[in-house]
LOBASE-614468 format. One record per atom (N, C-alpha, C): residue number from 1; atom name; x, y, z. Coordinates in pm, whole numbers. Atoms other than C-alpha are relative to their C-alpha. Layout:
<nodes>
NUM/CA/X/Y/Z
...
</nodes>
This chain:
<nodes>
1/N/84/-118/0
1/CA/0/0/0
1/C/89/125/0
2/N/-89/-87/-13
2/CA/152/288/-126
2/C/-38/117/150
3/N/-22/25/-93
3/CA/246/533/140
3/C/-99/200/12
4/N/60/-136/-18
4/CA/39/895/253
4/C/83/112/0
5/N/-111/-110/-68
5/CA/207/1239/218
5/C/-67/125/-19
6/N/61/-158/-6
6/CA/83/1572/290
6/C/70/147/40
7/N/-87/-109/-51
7/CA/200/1934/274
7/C/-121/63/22
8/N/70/-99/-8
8/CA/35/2219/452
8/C/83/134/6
9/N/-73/-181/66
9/CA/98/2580/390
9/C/110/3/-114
10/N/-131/-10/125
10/CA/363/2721/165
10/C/135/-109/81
11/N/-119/103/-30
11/CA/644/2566/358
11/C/27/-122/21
12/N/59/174/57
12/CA/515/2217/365
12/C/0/-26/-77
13/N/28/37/134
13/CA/436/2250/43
13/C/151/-47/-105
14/N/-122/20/36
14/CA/773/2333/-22
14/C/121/-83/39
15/N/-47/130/-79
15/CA/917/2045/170
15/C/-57/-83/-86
16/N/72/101/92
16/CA/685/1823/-14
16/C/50/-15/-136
17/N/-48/-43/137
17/CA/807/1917/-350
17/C/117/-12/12
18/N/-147/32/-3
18/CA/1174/1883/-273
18/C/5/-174/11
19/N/5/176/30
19/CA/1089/1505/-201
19/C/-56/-37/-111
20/N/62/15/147
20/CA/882/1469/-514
20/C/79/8/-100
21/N/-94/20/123
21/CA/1148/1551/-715
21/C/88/-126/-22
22/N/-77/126/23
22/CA/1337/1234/-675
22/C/-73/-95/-52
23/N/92/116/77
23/CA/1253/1011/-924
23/C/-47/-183/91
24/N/47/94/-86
24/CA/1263/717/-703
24/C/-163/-41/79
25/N/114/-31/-69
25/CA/985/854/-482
25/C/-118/-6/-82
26/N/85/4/35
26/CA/806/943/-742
26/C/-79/-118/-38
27/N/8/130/8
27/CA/794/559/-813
27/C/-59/-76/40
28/N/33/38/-191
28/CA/665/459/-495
28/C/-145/30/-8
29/N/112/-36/19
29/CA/327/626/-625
29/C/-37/45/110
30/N/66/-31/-73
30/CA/246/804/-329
30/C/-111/83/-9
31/N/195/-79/4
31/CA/-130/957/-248
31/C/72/169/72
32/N/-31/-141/-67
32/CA/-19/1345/-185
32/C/-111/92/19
33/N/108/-108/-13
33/CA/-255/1588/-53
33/C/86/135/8
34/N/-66/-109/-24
34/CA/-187/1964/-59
34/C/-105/88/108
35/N/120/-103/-48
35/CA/-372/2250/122
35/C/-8/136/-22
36/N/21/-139/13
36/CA/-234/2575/41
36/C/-37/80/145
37/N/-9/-49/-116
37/CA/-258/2840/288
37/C/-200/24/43
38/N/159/-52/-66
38/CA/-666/2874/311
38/C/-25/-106/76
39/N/59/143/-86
39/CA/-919/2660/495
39/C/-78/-63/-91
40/N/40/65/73
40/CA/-1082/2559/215
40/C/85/-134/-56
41/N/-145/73/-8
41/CA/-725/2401/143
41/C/-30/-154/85
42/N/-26/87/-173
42/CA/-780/2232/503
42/C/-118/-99/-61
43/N/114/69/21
43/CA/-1152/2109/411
43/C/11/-81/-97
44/N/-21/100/105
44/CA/-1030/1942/72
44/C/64/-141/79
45/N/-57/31/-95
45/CA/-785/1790/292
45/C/-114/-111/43
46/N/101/69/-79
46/CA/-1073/1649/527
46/C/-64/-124/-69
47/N/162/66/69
47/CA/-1301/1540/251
47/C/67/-142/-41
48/N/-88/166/77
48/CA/-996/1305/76
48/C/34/-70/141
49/N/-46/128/-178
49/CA/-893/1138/455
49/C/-126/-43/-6
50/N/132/78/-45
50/CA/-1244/1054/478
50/C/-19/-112/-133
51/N/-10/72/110
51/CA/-1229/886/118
51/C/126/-91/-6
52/N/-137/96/-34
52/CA/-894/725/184
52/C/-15/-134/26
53/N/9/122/-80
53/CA/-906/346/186
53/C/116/-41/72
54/N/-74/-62/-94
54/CA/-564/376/389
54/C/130/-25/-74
55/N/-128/-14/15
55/CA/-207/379/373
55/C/81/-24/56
56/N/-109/26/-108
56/CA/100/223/503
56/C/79/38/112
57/N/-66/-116/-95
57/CA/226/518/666
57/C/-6/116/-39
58/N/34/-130/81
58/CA/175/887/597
58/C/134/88/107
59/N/-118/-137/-9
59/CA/454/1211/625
59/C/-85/158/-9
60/N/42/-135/-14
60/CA/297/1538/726
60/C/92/126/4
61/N/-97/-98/68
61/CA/508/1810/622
61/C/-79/144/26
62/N/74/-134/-26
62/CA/418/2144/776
62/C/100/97/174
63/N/-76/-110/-52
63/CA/571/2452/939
63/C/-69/13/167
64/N/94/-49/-77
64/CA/483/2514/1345
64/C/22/109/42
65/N/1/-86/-50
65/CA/380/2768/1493
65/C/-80/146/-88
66/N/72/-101/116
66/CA/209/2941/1200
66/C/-169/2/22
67/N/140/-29/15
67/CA/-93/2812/1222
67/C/-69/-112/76
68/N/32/188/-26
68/CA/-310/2530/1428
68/C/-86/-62/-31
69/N/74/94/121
69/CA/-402/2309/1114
69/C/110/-115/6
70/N/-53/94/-14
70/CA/-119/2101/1204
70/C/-58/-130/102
71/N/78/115/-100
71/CA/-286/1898/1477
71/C/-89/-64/-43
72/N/119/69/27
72/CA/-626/1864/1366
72/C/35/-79/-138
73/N/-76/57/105
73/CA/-462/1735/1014
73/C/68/-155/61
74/N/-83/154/-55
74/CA/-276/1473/1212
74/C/-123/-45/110
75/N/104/97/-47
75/CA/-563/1366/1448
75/C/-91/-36/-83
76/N/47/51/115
76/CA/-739/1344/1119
76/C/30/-172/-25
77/N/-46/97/69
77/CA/-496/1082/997
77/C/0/-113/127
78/N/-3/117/-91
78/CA/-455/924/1332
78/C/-156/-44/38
79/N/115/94/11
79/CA/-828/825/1309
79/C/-8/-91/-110
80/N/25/123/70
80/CA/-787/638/1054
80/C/106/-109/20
81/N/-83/89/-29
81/CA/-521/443/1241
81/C/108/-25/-135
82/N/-74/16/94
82/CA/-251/500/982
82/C/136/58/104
83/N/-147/-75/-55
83/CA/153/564/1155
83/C/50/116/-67
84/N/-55/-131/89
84/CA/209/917/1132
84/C/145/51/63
85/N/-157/-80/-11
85/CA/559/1077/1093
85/C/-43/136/-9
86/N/20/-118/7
86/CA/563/1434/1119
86/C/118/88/-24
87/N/-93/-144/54
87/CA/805/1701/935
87/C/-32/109/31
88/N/49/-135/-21
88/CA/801/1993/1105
88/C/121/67/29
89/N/-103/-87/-4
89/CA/955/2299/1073
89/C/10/80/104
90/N/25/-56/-124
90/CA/1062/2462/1388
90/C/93/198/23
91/N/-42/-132/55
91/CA/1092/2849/1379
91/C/126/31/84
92/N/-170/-58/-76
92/CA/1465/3026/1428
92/C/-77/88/139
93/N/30/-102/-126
93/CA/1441/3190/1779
93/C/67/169/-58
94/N/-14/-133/25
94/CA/1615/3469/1634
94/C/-5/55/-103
95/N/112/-28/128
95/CA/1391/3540/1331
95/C/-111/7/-5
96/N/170/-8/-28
96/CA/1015/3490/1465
96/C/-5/44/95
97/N/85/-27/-97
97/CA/832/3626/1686
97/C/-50/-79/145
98/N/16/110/-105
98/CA/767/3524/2037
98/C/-142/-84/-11
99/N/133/36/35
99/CA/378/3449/1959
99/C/28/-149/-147
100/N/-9/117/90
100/CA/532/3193/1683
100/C/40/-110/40
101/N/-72/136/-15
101/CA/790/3016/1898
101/C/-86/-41/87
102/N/102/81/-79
102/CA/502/2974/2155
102/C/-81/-87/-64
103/N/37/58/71
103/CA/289/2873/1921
103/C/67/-154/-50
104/N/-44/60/92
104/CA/516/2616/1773
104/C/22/-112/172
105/N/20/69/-116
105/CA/552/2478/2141
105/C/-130/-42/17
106/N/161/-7/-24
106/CA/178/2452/2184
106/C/-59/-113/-112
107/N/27/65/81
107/CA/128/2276/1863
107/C/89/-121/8
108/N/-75/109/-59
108/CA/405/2005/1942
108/C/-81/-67/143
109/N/33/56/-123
109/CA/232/1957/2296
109/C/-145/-80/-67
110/N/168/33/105
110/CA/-135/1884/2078
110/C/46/-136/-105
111/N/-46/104/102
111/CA/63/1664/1797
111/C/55/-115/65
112/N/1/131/-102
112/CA/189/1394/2068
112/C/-59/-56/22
113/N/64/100/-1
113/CA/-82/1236/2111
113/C/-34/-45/-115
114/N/66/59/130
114/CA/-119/1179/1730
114/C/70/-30/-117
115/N/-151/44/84
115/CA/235/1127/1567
115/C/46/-74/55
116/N/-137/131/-25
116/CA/501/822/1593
116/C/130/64/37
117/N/-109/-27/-13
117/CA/776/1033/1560
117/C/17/162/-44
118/N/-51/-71/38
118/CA/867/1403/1481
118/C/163/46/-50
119/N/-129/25/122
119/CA/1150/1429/1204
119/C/42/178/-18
120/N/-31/-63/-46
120/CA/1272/1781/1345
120/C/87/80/-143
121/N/-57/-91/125
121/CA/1377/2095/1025
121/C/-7/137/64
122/N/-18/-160/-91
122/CA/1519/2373/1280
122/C/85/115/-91
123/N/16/-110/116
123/CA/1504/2670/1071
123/C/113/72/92
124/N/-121/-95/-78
124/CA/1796/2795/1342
124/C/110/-27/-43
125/N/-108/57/59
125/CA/2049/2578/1169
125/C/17/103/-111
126/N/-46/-66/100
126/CA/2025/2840/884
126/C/-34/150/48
127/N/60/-136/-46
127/CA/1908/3193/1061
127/C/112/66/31
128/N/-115/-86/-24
128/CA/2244/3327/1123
128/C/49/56/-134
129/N/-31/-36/172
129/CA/2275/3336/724
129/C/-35/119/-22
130/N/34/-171/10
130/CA/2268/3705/599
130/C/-137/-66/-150
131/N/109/7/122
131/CA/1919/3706/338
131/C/-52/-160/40
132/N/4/141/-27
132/CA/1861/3327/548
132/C/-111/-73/-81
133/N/102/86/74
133/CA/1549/3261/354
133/C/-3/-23/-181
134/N/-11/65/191
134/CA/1697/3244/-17
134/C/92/-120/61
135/N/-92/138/-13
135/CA/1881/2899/148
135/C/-132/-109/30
136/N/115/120/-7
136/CA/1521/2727/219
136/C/51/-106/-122
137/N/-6/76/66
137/CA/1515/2576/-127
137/C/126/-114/11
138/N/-120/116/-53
138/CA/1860/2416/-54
138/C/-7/-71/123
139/N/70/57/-118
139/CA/1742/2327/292
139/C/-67/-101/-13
140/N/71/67/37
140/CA/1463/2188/168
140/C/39/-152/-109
141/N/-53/105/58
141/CA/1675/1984/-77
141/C/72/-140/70
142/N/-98/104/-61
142/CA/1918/1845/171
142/C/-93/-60/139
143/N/118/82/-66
143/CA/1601/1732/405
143/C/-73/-96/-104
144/N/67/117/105
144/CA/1442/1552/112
144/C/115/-122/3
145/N/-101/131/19
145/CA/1772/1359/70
145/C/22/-61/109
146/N/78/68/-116
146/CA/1727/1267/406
146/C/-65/-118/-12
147/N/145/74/-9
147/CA/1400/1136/360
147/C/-12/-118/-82
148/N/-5/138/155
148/CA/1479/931/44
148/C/39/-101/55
149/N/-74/87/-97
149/CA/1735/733/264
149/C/-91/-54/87
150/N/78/79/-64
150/CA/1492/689/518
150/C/-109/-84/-78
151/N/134/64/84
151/CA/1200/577/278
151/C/70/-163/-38
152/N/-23/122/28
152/CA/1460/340/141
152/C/4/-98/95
153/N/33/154/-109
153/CA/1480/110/441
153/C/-84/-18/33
154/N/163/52/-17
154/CA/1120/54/452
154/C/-36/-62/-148
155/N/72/59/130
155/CA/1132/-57/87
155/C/7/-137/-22
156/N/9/146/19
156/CA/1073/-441/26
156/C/116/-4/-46
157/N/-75/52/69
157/CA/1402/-605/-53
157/C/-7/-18/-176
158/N/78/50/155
158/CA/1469/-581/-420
158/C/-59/108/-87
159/N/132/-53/21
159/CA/1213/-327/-459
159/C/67/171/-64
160/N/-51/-133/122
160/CA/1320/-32/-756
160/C/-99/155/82
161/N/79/-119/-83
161/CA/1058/178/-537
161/C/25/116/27
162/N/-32/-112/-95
162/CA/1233/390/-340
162/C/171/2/11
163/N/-148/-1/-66
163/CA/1596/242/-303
163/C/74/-74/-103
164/N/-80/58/97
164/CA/1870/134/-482
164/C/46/-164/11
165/N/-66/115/-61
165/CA/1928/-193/-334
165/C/7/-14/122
166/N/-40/78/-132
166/CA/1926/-172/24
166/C/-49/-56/67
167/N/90/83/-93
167/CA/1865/-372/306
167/C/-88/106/61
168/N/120/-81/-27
168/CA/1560/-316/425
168/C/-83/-46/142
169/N/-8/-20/-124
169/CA/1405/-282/784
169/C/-183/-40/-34
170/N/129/3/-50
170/CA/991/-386/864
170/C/-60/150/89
171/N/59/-86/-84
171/CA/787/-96/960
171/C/24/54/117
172/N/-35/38/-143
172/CA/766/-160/1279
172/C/100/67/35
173/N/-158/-21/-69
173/CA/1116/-148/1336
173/C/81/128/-21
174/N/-17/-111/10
174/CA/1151/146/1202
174/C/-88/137/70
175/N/106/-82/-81
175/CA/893/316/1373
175/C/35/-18/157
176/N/-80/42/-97
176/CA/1044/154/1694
176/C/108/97/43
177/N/-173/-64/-21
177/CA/1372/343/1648
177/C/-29/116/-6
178/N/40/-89/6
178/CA/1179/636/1602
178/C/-60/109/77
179/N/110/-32/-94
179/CA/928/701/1884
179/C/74/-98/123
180/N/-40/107/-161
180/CA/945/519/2278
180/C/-182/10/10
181/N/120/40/-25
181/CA/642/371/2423
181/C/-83/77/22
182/N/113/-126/-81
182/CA/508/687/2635
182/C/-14/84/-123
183/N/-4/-121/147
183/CA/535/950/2277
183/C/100/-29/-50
184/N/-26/-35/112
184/CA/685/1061/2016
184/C/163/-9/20
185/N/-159/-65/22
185/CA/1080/1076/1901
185/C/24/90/-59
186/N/-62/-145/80
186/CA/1203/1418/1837
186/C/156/-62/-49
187/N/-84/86/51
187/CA/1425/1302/1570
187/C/84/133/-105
188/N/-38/-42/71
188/CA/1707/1482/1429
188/C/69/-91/-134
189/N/-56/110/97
189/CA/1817/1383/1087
189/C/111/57/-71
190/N/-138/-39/24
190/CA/2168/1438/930
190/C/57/-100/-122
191/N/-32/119/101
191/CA/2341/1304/574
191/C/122/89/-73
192/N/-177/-38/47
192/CA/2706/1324/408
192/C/-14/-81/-119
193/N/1/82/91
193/CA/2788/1224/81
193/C/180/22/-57
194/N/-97/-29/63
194/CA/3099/1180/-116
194/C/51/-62/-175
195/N/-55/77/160
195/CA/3229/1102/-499
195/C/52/-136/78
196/N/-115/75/11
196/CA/3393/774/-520
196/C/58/-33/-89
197/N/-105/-7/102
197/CA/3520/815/-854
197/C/49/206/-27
198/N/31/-118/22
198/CA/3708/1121/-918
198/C/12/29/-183
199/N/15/-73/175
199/CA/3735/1322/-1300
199/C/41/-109/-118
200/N/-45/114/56
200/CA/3931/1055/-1432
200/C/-52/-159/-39
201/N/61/123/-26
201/CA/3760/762/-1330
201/C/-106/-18/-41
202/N/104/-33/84
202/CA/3467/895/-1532
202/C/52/-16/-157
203/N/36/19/179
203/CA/3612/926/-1844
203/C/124/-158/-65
204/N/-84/148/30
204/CA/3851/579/-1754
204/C/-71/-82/50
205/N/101/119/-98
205/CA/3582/339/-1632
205/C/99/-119/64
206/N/-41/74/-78
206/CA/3843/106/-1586
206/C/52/-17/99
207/N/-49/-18/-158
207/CA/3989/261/-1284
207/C/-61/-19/68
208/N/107/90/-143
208/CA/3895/132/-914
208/C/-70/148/8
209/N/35/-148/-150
209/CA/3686/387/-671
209/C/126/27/65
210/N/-107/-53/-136
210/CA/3896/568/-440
210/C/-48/-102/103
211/N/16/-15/-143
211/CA/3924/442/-95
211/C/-117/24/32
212/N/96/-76/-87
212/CA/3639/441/115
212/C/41/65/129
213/N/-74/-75/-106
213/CA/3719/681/353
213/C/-143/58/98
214/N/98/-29/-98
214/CA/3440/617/634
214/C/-20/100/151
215/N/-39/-77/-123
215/CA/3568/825/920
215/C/-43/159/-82
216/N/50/-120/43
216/CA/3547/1129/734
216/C/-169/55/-35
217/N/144/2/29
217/CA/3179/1066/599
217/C/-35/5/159
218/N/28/21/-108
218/CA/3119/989/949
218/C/12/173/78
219/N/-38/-187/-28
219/CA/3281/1382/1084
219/C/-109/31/-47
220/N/73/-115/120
220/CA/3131/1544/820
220/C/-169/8/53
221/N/154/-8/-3
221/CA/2764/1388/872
221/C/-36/16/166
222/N/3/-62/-134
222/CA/2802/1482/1298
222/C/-32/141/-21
223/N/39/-115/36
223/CA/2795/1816/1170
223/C/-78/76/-100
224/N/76/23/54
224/CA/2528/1802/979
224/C/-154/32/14
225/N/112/30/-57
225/CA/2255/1756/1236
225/C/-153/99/-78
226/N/100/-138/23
226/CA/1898/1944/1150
226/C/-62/44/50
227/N/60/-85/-142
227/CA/1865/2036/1495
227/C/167/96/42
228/N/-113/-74/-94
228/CA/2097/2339/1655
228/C/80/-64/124
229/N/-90/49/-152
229/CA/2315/2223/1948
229/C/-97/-115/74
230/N/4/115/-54
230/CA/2235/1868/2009
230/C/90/-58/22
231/N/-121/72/-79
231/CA/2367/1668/2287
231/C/91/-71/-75
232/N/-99/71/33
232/CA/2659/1430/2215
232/C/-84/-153/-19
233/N/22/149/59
233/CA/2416/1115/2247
233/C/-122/14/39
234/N/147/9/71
234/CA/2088/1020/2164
234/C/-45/-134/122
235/N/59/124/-26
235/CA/1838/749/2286
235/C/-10/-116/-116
236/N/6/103/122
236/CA/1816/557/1960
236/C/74/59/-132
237/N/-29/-28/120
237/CA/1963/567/1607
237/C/-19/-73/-109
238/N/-18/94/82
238/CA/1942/446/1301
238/C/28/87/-142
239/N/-63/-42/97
239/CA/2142/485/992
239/C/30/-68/-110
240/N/51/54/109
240/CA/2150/406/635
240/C/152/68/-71
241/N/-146/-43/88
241/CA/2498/379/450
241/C/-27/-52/-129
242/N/16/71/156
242/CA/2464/344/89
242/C/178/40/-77
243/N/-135/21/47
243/CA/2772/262/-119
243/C/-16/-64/-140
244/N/30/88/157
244/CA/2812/119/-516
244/C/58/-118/46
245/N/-37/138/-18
245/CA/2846/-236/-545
245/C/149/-48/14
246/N/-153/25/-56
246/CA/3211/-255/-563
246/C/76/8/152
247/N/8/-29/-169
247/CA/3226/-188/-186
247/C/31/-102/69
248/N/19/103/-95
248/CA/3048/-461/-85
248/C/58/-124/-73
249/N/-52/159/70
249/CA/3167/-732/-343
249/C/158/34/19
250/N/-186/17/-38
250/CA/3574/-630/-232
250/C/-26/-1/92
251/N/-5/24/-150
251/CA/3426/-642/141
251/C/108/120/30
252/N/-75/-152/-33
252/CA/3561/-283/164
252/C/-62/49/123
253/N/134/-130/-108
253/CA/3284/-153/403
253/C/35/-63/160
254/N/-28/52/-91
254/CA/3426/-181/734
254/C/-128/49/119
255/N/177/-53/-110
255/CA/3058/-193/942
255/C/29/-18/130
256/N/-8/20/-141
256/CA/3217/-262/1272
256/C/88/149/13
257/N/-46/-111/7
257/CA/3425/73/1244
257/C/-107/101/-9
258/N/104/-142/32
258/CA/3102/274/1168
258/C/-111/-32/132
259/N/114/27/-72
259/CA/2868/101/1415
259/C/110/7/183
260/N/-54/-82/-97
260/CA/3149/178/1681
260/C/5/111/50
261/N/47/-192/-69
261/CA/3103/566/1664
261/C/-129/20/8
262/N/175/9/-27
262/CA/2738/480/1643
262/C/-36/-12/145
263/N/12/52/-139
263/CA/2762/290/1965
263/C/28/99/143
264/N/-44/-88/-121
264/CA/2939/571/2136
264/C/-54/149/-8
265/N/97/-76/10
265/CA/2658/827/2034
265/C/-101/-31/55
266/N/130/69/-28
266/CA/2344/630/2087
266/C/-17/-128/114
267/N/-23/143/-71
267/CA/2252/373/2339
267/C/-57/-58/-51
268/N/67/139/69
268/CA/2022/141/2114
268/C/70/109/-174
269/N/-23/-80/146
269/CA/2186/200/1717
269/C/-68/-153/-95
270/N/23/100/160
270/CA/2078/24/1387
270/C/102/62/-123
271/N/-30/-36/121
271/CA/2265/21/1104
271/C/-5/-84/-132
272/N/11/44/129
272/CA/2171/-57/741
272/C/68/17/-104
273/N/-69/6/154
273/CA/2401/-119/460
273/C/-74/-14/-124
274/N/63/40/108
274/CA/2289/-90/120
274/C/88/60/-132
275/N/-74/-38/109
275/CA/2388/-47/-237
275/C/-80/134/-72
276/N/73/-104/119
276/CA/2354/274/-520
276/C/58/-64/-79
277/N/-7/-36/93
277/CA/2368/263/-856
277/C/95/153/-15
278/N/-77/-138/33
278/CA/2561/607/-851
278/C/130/-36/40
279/N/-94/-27/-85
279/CA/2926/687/-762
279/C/15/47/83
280/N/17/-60/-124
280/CA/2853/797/-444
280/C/-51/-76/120
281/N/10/117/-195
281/CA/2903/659/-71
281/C/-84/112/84
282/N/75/-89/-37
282/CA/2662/840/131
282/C/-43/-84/172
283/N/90/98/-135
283/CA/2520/786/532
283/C/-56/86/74
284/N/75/16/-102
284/CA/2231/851/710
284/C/-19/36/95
285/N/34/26/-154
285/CA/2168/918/1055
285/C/-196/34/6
286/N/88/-49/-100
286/CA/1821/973/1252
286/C/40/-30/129
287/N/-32/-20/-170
287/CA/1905/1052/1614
287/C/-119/33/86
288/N/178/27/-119
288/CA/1557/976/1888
288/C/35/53/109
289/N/-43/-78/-113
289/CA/1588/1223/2132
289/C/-157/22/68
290/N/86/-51/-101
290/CA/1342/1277/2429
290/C/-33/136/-29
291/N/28/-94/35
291/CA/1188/1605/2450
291/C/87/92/63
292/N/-97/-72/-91
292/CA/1362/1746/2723
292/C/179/23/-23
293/N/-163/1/18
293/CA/1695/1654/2596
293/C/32/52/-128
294/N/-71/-59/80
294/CA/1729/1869/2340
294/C/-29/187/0
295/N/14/-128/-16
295/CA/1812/2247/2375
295/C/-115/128/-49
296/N/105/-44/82
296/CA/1593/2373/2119
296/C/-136/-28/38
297/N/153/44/-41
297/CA/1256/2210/2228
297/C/18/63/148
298/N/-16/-16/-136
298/CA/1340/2321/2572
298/C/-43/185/-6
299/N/-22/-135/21
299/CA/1411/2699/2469
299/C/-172/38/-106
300/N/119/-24/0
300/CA/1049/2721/2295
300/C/-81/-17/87
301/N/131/-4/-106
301/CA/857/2592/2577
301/C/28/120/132
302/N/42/-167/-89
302/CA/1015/2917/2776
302/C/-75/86/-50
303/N/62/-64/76
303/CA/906/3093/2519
303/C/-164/14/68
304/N/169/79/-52
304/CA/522/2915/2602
304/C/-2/60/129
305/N/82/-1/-161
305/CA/560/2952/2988
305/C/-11/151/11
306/N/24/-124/-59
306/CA/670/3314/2998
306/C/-96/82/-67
307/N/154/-52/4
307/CA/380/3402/2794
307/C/-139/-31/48
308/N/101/-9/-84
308/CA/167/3308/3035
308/C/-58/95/69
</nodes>
């Protein structure tokens, strides 16, 4: 059953559309709803969930603190007992308004009882940028590529869907690594990529790849995160290394070297190997953080109390 995805407002929308562009996804046939910024938007919305015979899992894609159509949208979907993920964008503290970052607290406290997991796009990671909002679209790009990665380890073994080849993880288990029993996982997500042929090796096919040089991918994608100043370690992880076949058929990919700095981040980690089709080694993270333990969620709900 293909899989639910919805944008609301412009910046959802525009989240939504950065994943759409990957042909993969588009593959995958997903059911997309839009809404646009009215309520008529919202009510179309309504009318198709009620027509929905359902969906494996649905991705809500929407900005908080703008507006509260994010909740009722997701207790929507969570009546029809479908696992909802939630993309939300969480406003820079020093770019909105205090009435937004409360807001955006307020609407997180409402969406807990009706999301699996929140998949965390802190608009503070780019707010120090001079003109910060001509970098969305690139934002928005390097969160989709994200998302692709994650989509792929939910894709059936095999399966041209979504992924190039990789192993692939049960629902469940991914939803597991995502969320904890009592709510939701505020989940930051983070991804590195690198050539493994360089100029040459393009126009000499018969030359090897370079070196995989996993430690560095590894750096690189720590600093990455798409949350501001998160701790050093997480409650859960799970991560998705993709690599071209030559990798794994010379037994290049040293997975006990990568699932070691995993181990000493996270106290429960997963990690999934898989293959591309491209020249490019690429990895993954989602990091399952409590609510409390991360600076940012903490620093909006002052926001919340002292406007009381």
């Amino acid at each position: 059953m293909p899989p639910l995805v919805i944008g609301l407002g412009t910046a959802g929308e525009a989240l939504l559309d950065a994943l759409l562009e990957y042909r993969a996804v588009r593959r995958a046939k997903p059911q997309v709803l839009r809404t646009g910024n009215d309520r008529e938007g919202e009510e179309g919305i309504a009318g198709a969930l009620a027509r929905l015979k359902g969906a494996e899992f649905a991705l809500l894609f929407a900005a908080l603190g703008a507006s509260d159509r994010p909740p009722r949208i997701a207790e929507q979907v969570n009546g029809l007992n479908i696992p909802l993920l939630l993309v939300g964008i969480l406003p820079a503290t020093r770019r909105e308004q205090e009435e937004t970052l409360s807001g955006a607290y307020h609407a997180l406290e409402q969406l807990k009882e009706h999301v699996r997991a929140v998949l965390i796009v802190d608009n503070e990671r780019i707010a120090h940028l001079p003109n910060y909002e001509e970098y969305y679209p690139s934002y928005n790009r390097y969160i989709a590529s994200c998302l692709v990665d994650l989509l792929a380890v939910n894709a059936p073994a095999g399966s041209a869907a979504v992924s190039d080849g990789s192993s692939s993880l049960q629902l469940a288990e991914v939803l597991r690594l995502l969320s904890f029993e009592d709510g939701p996982g505020y989940v930051a997500v983070s991804r590195a990529s690198e050539l493994t042929k360089g100029l040459w090796g393009y126009i000499l096919p018969v030359l090897r790849p370079k070196p995989l040089d996993l430690r560095t991918l590894l750096r690189v994608s720590f600093e990455k995160f798409s949350v501001a100043d998160i701790p050093l370690g997480c409650e859960k992880s799970l991560s998705v290394l993709l690599v071209p076949e030559y990798y794994r058929r010379n037994r290049s990919v040293d997975r006990e070297q990568v699932e070691e700095v995993l181990h000493a981040h996270a106290k429960e980690c997963r990690l999934v190997v898989g293959t591309t089709k491209r020249n490019i080694a690429s990895i993954m993270h989602c990091f399952t953080f409590k609510f409390d333990h991360l600076d940012r969620l903490r620093a909006i709900r002052r926001f919340a109390d002292e406007g009381l």
